[in-house]
N, C-alpha and C positions, 0 to 999 in steps of 0.2 A: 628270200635268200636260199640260192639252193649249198646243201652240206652235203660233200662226198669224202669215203673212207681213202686218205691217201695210203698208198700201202709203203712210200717214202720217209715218210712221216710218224707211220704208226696211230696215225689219229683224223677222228672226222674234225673236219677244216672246212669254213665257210669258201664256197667258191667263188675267186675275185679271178679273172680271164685278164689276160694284158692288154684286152683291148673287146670290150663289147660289142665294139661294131664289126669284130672279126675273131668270135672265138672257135676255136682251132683244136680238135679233137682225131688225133690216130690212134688206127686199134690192128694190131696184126689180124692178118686176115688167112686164108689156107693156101697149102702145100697141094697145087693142082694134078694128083695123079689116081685120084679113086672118091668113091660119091662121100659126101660130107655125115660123122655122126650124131648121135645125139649130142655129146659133148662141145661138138662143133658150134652146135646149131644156140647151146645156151647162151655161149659166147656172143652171138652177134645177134640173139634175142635181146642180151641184157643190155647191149650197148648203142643197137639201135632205138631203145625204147628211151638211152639217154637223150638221145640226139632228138627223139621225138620231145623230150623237156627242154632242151637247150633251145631248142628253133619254137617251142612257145611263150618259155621266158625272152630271148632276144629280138625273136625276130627269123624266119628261116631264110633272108638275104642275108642275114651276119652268124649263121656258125658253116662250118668247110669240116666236114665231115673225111679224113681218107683212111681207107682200109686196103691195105697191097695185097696182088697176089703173086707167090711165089711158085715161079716158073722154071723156076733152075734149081734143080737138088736131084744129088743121089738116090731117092726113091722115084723120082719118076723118070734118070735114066735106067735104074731097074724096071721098073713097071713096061720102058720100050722094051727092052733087051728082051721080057718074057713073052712077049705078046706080039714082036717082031710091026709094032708099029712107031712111027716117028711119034717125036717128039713132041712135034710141033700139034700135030693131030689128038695127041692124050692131052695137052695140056689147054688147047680149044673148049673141046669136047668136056670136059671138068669142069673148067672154066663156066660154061654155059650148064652146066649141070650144077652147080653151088649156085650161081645165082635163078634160076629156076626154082631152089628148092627153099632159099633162102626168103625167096619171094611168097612162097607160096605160105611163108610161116610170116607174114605181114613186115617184112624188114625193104623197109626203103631202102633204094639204092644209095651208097653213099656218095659225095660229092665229086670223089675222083679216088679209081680203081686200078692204080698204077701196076705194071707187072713189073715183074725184077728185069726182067730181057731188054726190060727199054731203058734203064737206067744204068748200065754197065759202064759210060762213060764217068756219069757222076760220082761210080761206089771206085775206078780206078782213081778222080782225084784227088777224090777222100784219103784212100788207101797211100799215095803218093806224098799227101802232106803229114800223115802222121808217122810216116818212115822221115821224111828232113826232121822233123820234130823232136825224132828218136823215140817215138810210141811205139813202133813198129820196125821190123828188120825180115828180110828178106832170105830163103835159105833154101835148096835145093828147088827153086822152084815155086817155091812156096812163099809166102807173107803173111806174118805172123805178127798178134798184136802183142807186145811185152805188158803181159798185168802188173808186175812190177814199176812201174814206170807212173802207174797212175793208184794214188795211194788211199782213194775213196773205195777202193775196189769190193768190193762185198755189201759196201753201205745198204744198198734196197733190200737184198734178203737176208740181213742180221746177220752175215755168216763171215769169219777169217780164213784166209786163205787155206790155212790148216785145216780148217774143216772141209769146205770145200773139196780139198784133193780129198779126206776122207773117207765122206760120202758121195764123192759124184766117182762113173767111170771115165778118169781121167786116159786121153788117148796118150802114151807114152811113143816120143816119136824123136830118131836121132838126128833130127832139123829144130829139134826146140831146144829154146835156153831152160825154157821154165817147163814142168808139168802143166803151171793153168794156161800159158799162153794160148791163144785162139787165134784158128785161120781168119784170115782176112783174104787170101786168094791161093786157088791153088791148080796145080798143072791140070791139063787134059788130055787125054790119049787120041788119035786118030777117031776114035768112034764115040766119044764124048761131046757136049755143046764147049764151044770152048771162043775165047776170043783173045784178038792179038792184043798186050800190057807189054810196060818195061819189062816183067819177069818173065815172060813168055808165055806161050799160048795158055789158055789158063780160064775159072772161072771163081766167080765171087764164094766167099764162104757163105754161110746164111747169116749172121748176125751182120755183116756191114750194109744186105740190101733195107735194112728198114731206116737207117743211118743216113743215108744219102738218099732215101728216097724223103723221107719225111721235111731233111732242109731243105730240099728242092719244093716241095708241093706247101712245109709252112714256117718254114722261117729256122732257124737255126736254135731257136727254143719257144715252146707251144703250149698248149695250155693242159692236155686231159693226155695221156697215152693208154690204152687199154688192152686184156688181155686175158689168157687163162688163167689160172693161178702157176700152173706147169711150166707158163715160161717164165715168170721171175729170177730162175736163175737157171742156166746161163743166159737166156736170151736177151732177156732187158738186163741184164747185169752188165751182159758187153755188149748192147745198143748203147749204155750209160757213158761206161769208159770212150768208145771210140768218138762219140758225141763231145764228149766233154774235152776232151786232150784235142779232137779237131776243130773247138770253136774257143780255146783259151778257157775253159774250168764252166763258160757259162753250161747253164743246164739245157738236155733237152728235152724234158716237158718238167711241169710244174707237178702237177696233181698225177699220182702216179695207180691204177685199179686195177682190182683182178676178181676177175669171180671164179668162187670154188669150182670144182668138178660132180661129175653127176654119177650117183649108181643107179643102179635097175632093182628093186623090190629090195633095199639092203645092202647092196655086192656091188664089188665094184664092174662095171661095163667091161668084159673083155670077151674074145672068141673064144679064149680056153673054157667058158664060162657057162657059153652057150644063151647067151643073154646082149648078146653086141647086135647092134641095128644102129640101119642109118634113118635120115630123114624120109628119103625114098623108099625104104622098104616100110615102113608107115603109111606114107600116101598108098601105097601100092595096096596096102591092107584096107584103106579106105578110112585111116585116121586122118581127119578134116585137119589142113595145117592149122586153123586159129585154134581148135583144142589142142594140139600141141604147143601152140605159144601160151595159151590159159597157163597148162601143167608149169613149163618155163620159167612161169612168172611167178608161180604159187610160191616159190620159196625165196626168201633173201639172196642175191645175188654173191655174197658172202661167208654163205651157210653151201655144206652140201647139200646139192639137192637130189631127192629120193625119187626117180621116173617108175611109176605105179600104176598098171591097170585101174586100181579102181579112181587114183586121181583122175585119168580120161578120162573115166564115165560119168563123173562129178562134173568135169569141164564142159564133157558135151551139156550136159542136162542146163548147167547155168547157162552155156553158151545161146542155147534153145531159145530159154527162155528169155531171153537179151533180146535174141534179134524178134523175136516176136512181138515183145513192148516195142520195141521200138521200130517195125515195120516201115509205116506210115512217116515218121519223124522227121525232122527237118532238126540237123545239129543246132545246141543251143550255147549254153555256155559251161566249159569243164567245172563242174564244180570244184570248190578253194580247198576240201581235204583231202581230194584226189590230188589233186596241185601239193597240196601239204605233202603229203607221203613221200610223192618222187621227190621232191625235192630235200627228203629228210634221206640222204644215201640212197636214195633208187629203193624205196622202201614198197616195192610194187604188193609184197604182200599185203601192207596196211590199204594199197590202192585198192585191192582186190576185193575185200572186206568192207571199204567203204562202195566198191559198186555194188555189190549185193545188197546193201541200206537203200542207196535207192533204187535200185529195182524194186526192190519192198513198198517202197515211197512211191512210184510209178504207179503200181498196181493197185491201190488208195487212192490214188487220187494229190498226194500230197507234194508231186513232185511231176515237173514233165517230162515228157520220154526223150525229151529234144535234149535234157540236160546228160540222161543217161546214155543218151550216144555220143557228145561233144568227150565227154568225161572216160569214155570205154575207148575210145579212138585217141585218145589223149597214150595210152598203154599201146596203143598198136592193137588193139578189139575192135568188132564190129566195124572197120574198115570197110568202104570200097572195094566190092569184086572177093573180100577174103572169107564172105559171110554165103556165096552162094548155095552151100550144102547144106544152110538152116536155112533158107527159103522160107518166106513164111507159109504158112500153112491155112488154110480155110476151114475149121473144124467147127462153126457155128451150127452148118445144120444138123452132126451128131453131138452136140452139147444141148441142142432142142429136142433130139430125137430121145435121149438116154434122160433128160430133165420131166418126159412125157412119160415115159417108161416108169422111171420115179414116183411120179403123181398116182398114175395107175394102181401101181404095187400097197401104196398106202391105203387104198383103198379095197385092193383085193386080199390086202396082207400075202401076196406072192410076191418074192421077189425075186424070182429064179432068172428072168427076164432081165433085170438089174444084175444082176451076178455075170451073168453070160455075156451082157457088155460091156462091164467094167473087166473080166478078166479077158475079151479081146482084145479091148482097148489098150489094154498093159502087156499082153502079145506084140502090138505092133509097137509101142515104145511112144506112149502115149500116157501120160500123168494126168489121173483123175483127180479132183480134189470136189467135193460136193458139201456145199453147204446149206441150211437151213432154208434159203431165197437163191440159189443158185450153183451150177454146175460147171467148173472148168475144165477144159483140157489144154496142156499145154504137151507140146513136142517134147521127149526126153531120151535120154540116153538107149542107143539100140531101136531107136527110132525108124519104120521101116513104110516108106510109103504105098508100097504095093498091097502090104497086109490091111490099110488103111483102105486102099481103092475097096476090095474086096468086101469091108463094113458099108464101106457106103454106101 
């Protein structure tokens, strides 16, 4: 039974899908106008790794994974305007840049990758029946959702409208009846993307494209919807609303998630900070993406989570040492605690802790390598093609050369010879461990194969 934290709810709830043989999981996906960040990337670590539980309990013929990307917003008509390129070219080019990077941190593609531009029919007749319905009203050009109208309105993020106005910066505009009301469409200028509606040339707000996009691709209520925590409110608040008042009260999704956000050494991520980075500027530094999904995963998808240098060099070193056990292997079967955890709320840190048991277990003898790669791939680890920067390594004949060196030294009581290649060894990022019958080396963090040639 898997158990996830609804954030509708307030409480972990056994997961029951309205239909097994088609469970049915949307997750907002990015705002195509610049490379994707860390913060980004947790998001679709944590929710890809669900999908990777969902498609082992079910069956990966029966879950429909969609994540949208949006194509149409005021920042990436800014992002043309300064850069004097279309539109259509920035939002390509991102487009193929998020998934690229997203790949590169072991995230399956999801089932269907919808953009907002192709769905502008469905979000006008969305938009069209919750105006007859009187959700919505129409005013200088613009369409506007009346939150008044719909009386659950705050239910997902515990908040009244009075707070609400509050705390949020409400747009104060003389086409609204209410403060909280939300666009649902709104005009465009000659040099704007814009398409012909009953209200005239014009484009979607953001919160109606995940609205229409999602009854279209899973039915008018679905089972998982997913997210950052940052959008709970307003996003999914009035994804809820125009959901709800456009399909008669039913809901649209059942089980509602969010995982926290992430800071860098303490602090929160920002430019003023000098600590903001994306995924790309990582790779570019030559952080292997499955260490970055490692760090990703280390914390509760719940919990904020802390992105820390020395977490990477933790991940590398376990990473190393993963794919090294398990070279050779041929996948076996995930083990049932690893199974346990994800399915105890995406409890990937308890997953994490129990791969390190058997790794332990591996290297004894007490456990096969086969199970420790079935079980690491189960989280999106040691994948296919995502593991090629641990390569394994051939270091037997300097574990015979440094084991004879050894022997030597006992005998001449020198060990200087012993010294000078256990600290080369750990130059090149190479983990000695030497016991009483026996010498290892395993790959470790800062890991450098040239330094390595050169011992040889």
């Amino acid at each position: 039974m898997i158990r996830l934290t609804n954030s509708a709810a307030r409480e972990k709830q056994d997961f029951v899908p309205l239909d097994p043989e088609n469970v049915r999981m949307y997750v907002c996906g990015p705002t195509v106008y610049d490379r994707a960040h860390m913060g980004n990337a947790r998001s679709a670590v944590v929710f890809d790794t669900l999908y990777r539980l969902l498609r082992h309990t079910y069956g990966a013929d029966h879950v429909t994974y969609v994540r949208n990307i949006t194509d149409v917003d005021d920042k990436i008509n800014a992002r043309a305007a300064e850069s004097g390129r279309s539109i259509t070219d920035i939002t390509a080019e991102t487009t193929r840049w998020y998934e690229d990077d997203m790949a590169a941190l072991g995230c399956l593609p999801p089932d269907q990758q919808p953009r907002a531009t192709a769905y502008i029919d469905p979000m006008i007749a969305m938009i069209r029946g919750l105006i007859d319905a009187g959700h919505a009203y129409a005013a200088d050009g613009h369409v506007l959702f009346s939150v008044d109208t719909y009386t659950d309105y705050g239910k997902l993020s515990g908040r009244s409208v009075d707070d609400m106005i509050a705390g949020a910066r409400v747009e104060v505009a003389p086409y609204k009846r209410d403060p909280m009301d939300f666009v649902l469409w709104k005009p465009s200028d000659a040099g704007t993307p814009g398409w012909d509606s009953p209200w005239g040339r014009g484009r979607p707000g953001w919160h109606i494209e995940c609205s229409a996009m999602s009854e279209a691709l899973l039915g008018r209520t679905f089972d998982i919807h997913g997210g950052g925590g940052d959008l709970m409110f307003p996003h999914h608040e009035n994804e809820i609303a125009q959901s709800a008042c456009t399909h008669d009260g039913a809901p649209m999704a059942r089980y509602w998630l969010h995982n926290e956000m992430l800071q860098v050494e303490g602090r929160k991520m920002s430019k003023s900070l000098g600590n903001f980075f994306t995924v790309r500027d990582r790779l570019d530094e030559d952080t292997p993406g499955e260490v970055m999904r490692f760090v990703l995963l280390s914390t509760h998808y719940r919990k904020p989570m802390d992105w820390t240098e020395e977490k990477v060099r933790t991940a590398e070193v376990s990473l190393r040492k993963w794919h090294a056990l398990t070279a050779d292997a041929t996948p076996g079967t995930p083990d049932p605690q690893v199974v346990d955890a994800l399915s105890d709320d995406l409890n990937t840190a308890g997953a994490i802790a129990r791969l390190h048991r058997i790794a332990a277990m591996v290297e004894t003898g007490e456990a096969p390598s086969g199970d420790l790669l079935a079980s690491a791939r189960l989280t999106g680890l040691l994948t296919e093609g995502i593991g090629d920067w641990a390569a394994a390594v051939d270091l037997s004949a300097l574990e015979t050369r440094l084991a004879q060196a050894r022997a030597e030294a006992m005998e001449t009581k020198d060990f200087s010879q012993v010294d000078a290649m256990k600290a080369a060894l750990a130059d090149a990022g190479v983990e000695v461990r030497m016991s009483r019958n026996a010498v290892a080396l395993t790959p470790a963090a800062g890991f450098d194969a040239e330094k390595l040639k050169a011992l040889s």
